[in-house]
C-alpha positions in Angstrom: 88.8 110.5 71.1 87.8 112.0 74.5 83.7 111.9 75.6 84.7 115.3 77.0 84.2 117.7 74.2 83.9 121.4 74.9 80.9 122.9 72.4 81.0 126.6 71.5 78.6 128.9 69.2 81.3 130.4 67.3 80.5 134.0 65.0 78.2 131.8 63.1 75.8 130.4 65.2 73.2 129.5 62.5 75.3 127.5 60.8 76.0 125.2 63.8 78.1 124.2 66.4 82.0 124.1 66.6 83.2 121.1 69.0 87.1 121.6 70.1 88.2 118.4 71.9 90.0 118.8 75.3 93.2 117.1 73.3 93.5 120.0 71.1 93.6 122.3 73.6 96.4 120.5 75.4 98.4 120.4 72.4 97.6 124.3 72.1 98.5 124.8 75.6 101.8 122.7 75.4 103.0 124.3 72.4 102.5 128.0 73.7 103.8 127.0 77.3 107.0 125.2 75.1 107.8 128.3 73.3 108.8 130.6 76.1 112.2 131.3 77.3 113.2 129.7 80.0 111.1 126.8 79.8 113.5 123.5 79.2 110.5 120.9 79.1 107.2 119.9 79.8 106.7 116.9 82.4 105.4 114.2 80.8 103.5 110.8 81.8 105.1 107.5 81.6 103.0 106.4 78.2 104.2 109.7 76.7 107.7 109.3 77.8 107.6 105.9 75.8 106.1 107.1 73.0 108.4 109.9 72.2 111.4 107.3 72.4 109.8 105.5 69.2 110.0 108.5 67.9 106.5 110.3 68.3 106.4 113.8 69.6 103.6 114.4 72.1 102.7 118.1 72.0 100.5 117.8 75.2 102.9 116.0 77.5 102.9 117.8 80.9 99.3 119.9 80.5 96.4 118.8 82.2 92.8 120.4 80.8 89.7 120.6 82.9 86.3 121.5 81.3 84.0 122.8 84.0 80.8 124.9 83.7 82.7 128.0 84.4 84.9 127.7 81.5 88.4 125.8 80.8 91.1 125.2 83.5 94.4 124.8 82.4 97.3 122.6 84.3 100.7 122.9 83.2 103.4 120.9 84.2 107.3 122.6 83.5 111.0 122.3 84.4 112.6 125.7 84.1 116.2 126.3 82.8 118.2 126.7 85.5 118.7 130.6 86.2 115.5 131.7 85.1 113.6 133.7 86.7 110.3 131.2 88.0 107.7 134.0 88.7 108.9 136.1 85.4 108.6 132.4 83.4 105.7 131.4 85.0 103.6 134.7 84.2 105.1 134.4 80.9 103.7 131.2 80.0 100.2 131.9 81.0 100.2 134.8 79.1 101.4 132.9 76.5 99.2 129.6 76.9 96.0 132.0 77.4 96.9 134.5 74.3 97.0 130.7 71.9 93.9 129.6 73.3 92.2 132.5 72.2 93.4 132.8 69.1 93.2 129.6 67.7 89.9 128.6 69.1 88.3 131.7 70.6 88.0 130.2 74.1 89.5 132.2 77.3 90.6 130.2 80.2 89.3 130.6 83.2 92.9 129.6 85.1 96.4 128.7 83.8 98.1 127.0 86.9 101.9 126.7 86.3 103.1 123.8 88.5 107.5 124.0 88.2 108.1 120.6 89.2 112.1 120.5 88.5 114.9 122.9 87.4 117.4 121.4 84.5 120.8 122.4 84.4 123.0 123.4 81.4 124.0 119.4 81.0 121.0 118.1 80.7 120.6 116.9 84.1 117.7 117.4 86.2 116.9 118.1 89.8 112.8 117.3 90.1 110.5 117.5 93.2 108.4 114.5 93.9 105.0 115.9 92.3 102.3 113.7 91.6 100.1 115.0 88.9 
């Protein structure tokens, strides 16, 4: 587990404190950001790439989270379906990514960057940008 650990006073704060690790909130973010049309995949790292050919689904793949002082930033890394509209998809997803966050933990993000880093055809073939992340 991460040292980074985000600490919110939930409703309760005399019973204590409520830790939400930046991992969840990638697999939150990934999820959400997975779920909207138009969306064919997140970009994922070389490890996770791996990983998910032995079988292992990694929910986070492609989302990068910052924890600053002024609250969460939120990195996302897509390919779009070819024929999609990218500003309509793109607006989507951070409405979708920050409407998750809030519900399942409470937390708002202070920015949901959508970084389209490749388009994938009906085949399955991609055309990708050389982004680093």
């Amino acid at each position: 587990m991460s040292e980074h650990v985000f600490e919110t006073e939930q409703v309760y704060p005399a019973l204590g404190k409520v830790e939400i690790a930046p991992e969840v909130i990638e697999v939150i973010a990934g999820i959400a950001a997975s779920e909207v049309d138009g969306i064919a995949q997140m970009r994922g790292n070389f490890a996770a790439g791996v990983a998910e050919r032995f079988g292992k689904k990694h929910h986070g793949k492609g989302v990068k989270v910052d924890l600053r002082d002024d609250g969460v930033v939120i990195d996302l890394y897509c390919l779009v379906q070819f024929g999609a509209s990218i500003p309509n998809v793109a607006k989507k997803v951070q409405e979708n990514v920050r409407q998750a966050l809030w519900n399942m933990t409470g937390l708002e993000a202070s920015e949901v960057n959508v970084h389209i880093v490749g388009i994938q055809f009906e085949g399955g073939k991609q055309e990708q940008g050389v982004v680093e992340q």
